[in-house]
C-alpha positions in Angstrom: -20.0 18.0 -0.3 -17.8 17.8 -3.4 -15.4 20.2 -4.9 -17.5 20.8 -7.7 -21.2 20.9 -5.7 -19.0 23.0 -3.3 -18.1 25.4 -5.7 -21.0 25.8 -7.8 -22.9 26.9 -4.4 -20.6 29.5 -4.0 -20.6 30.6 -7.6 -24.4 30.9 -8.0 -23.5 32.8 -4.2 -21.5 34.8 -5.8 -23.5 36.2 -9.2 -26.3 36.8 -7.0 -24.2 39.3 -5.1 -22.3 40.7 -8.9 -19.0 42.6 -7.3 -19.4 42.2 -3.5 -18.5 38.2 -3.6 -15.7 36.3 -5.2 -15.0 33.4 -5.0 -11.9 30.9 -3.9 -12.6 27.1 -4.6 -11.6 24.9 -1.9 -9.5 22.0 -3.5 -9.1 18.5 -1.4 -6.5 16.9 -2.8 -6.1 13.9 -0.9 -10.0 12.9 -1.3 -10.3 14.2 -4.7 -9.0 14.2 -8.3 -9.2 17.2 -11.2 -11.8 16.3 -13.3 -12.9 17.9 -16.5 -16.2 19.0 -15.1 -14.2 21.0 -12.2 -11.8 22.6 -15.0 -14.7 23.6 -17.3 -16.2 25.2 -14.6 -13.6 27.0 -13.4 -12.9 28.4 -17.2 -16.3 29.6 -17.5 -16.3 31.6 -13.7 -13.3 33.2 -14.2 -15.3 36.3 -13.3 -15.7 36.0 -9.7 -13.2 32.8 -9.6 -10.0 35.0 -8.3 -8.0 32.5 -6.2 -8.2 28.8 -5.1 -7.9 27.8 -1.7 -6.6 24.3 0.3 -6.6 23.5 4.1 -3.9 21.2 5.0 -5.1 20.5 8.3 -8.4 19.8 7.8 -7.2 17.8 5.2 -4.8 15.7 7.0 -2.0 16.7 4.0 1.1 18.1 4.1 0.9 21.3 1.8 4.4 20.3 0.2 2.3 16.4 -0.5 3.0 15.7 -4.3 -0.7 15.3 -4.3 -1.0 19.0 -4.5 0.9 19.5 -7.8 -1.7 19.2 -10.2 -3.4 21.3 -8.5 -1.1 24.0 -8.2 -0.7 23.2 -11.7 -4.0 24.1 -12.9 -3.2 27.1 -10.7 -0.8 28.2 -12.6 -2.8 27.5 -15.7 -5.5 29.9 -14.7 -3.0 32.2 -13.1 -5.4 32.2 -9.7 -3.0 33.0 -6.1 -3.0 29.9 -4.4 -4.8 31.0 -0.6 -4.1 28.4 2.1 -4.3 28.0 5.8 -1.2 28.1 8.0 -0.4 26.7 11.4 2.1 25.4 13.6 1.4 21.3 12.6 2.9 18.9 10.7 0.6 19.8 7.8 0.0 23.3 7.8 3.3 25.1 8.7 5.1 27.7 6.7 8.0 26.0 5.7 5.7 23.6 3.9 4.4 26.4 2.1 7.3 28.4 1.7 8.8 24.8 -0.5 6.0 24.8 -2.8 5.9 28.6 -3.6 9.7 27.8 -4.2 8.9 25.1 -6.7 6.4 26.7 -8.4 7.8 30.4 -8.8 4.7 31.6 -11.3 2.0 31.6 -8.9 1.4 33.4 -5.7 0.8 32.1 -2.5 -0.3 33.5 0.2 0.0 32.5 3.9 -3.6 32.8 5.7 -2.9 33.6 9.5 0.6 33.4 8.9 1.6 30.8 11.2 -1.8 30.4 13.7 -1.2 30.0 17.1 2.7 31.4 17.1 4.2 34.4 17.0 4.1 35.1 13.5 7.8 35.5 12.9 9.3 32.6 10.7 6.3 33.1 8.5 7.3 36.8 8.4 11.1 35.5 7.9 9.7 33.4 5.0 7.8 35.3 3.2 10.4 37.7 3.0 12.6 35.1 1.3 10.4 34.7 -2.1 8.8 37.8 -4.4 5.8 35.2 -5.0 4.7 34.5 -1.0 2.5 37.0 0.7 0.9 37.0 4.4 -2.3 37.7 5.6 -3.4 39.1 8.7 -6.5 36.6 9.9 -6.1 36.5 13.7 -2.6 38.1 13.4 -2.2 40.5 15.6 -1.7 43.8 15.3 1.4 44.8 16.4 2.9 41.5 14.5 1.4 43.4 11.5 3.8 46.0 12.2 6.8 44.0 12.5 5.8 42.5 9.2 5.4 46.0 7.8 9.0 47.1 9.1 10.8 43.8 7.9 8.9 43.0 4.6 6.8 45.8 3.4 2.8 46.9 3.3 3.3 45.1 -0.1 3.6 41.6 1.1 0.8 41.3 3.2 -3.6 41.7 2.9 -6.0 42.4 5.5 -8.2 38.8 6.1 -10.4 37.8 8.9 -12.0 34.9 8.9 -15.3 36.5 8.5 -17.9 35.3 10.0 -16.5 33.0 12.0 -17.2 34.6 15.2 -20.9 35.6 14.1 -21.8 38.5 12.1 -20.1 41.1 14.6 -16.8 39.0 14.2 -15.3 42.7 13.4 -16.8 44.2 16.7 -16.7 41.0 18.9 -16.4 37.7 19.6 -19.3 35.2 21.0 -18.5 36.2 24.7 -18.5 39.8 23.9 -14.9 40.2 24.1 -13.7 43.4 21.9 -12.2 41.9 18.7 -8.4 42.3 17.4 -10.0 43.9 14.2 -10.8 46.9 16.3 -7.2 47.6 16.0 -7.1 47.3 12.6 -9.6 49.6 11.8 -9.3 52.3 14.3 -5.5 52.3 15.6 -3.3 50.7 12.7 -4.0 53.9 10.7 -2.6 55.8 13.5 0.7 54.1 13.5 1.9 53.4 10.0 2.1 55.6 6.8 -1.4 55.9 4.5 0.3 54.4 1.8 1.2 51.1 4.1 -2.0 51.3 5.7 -4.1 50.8 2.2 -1.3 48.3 0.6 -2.7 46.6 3.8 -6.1 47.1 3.6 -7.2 46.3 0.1 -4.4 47.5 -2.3 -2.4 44.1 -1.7 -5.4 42.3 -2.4 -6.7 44.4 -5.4 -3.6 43.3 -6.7 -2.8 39.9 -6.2 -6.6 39.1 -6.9 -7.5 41.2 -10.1 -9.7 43.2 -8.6 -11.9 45.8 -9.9 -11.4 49.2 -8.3 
């Protein structure tokens, strides 16, 4: 599916679910080029349209690619946080993103998963590095959300899931039944961190960076 058929599914998603549902357009910059269609559409969604979104590794392209710079131009021009995926490849690692939020100081980026697969520390090291790079804490676990807290602040960081990826219980469990790492999120996190770092966390972060009503 193209970008544009891609995101005027989720768009027409979105207005049918008016406050619930916003919407991130995933970009694919390798395959694709900005078109006047996608901008126009984009301009005229600006309602539910709060951030844009890229996969590096499903894209087969490094995030710091000058491929991506018109479209962290048109970013900028729309003032939308940049959300993108983050690994421990060639593609998707955090130094990679941690280069462009450096070269393009007016727009926020934000780590998804900080790092997947590793211990979440250089992304934590990174983020800490630049006012305009933020973390995320999809399949991050909890305790690494503490360190994060401790090093960086409840400011620099979102609550994220990957919802529904897992089914619709991903919050409860996964497919085999296995008690899921938001559990601690919900129900022990609050526990062990202030209530002011616990909602920066939870949806204060996010309120912000996306323009959210409250």
């Amino acid at each position: 599916i193209s970008q544009v058929k891609s995101l005027e599914k989720s768009i027409k998603f979105a207005k049918e679910h008016t406050g619930k549902v916003y919407v991130a357009p995933w970009f694919k910059p390798k395959t694709e080029k900005i078109s006047d269609e996608l901008i126009n559409l984009i301009q005229n969604n600006l309602d539910v349209i709060k951030a844009v979104k890229f996969h590096p590794y499903h894209s087969a392209l490094d995030f710091d690619d000058p491929l991506m710079n018109p479209y962290l131009d048109l970013a900028e021009q729309f003032n939308l946080p940049v959300i993108t995926h983050t690994g421990t490849g060639e593609n998707d690692c955090p130094e990679k993103v941690y280069n462009m939020a450096k070269s393009f100081p007016k727009v926020n980026f934000i780590m998804a998963h900080m790092g997947l697969g590793s211990d979440n520390s250089r992304a934590t090291q990174l983020i800490g590095k630049l006012p305009n790079l933020y973390g995320d804490t999809t399949w991050v676990p909890m305790e690494n959300t503490i360190k994060f807290i401790k090093k960086v602040g409840s400011h620099k960081i979102m609550f994220g899931s990957d919802m529904p990826i897992d089914g619709l219980d991903t919050y409860h469990h996964n497919p085999f039944g296995q008690r899921s790492m938001y559990q601690d999120y919900f129900y022990e996190l609050p526990k062990l961190i202030s209530k002011e770092d616990y909602d920066n966390v939870m949806w204060k972060t996010a309120v912000y960076l996306f323009k959210l009503p409250v």
